[in-house]
N, C-alpha and C positions, 0 to 999 in steps of 0.2 A: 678304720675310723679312729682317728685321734681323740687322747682325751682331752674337754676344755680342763682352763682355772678352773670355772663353776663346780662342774662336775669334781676336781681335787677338794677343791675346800666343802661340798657338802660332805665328802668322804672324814674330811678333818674334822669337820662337827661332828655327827657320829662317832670317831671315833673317841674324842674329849667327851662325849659327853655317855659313853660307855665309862670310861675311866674314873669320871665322876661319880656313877652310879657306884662306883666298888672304892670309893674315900683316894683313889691316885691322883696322879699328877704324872702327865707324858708329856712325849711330844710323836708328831705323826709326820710324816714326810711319805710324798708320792710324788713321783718320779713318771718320765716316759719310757717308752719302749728300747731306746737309747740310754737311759740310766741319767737323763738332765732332770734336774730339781724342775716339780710344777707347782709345788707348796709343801712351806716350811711350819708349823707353828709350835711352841712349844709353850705350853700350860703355866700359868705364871709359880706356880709351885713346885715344877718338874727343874730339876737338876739340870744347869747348863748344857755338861755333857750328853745330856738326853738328845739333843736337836745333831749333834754330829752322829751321833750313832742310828737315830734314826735313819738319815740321809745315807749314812752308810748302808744300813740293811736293805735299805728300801731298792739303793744302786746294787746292789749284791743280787738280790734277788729277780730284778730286771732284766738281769746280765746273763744268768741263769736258766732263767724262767722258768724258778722253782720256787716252792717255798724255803723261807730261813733255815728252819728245822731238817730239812732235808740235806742244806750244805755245812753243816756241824761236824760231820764226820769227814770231813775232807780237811778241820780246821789246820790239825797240825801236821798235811802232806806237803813235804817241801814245795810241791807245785803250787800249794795255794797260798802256802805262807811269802812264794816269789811273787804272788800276785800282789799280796796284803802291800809287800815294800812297791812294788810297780807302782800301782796305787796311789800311793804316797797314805795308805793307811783308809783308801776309799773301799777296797775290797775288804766285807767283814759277813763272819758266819756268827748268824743265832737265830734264836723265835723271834716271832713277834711280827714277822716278814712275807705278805701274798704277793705271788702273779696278779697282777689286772688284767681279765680275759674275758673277751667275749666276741662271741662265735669264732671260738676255737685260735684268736691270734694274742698273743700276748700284747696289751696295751703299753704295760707297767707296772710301775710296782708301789706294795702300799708297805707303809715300816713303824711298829710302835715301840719305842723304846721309856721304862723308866718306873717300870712296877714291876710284877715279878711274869716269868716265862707266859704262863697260863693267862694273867691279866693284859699282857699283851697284845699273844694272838687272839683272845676274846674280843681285842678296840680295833685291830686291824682287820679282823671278822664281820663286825660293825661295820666298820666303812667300806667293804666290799658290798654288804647287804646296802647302803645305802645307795650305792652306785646303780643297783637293779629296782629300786622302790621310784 
């Protein structure tokens, strides 16, 4: 089962309004099982940059189907820094970044970018729980 928009953007609420509880400013980007954007949004106080990198992690971690934090140690193997240029800068390692799974298939992926590591996956944490509520 695919995921809807609906289901992305309640995840995107959630997860802003995690980030809010802790004074941030992000953005969230969740992506399908194929790593294509299904919602983008980025907090009017969150850093431009926030909304690329999101997108980034979120396609990273899709691609994977792992968490962010899990593909960090791979960041500076030449294999992965060939991917980073393949890319065109779309493949990117760090927190912040879940698999979407449920019953055991990788949906997609959720990505918060634009506070610190820990505030991160805390919003992206969020909007996985909101996806089961």
């Amino acid at each position: 089962m695919a995921l809807t928009t609906d289901e992305a953007l309640r995840m995107i609420a959630a997860a802003h309004a995690r980030a809010a509880s802790e004074g941030a400013a992000i953005s969230t980007a969740v992506v399908d099982a194929g790593g294509h954007l299904l919602a983008l949004v980025r907090m009017e106080r969150a850093p431009w940059l926030t909304a690329d990198s999101a997108h980034a992690l979120a396609y990273t971690a899709a691609g994977f189907r792992t968490a962010g934090a899990n593909i960090e140690r791979f960041a500076q193997a030449p294999w992965f820094q060939a991917l980073v240029v393949q890319s065109g800068g779309m493949v990117a390692a760090g927190g912040g970044a879940l698999p979407i799974k449920r019953d055991g298939e990788t949906l997609g992926a959720v990505a918060c970018s634009g506070a610190s590591d820990a505030i991160d996956l805390a919003c992206a944490q969020a909007a996985l729980a909101a996806l089961t509520s």
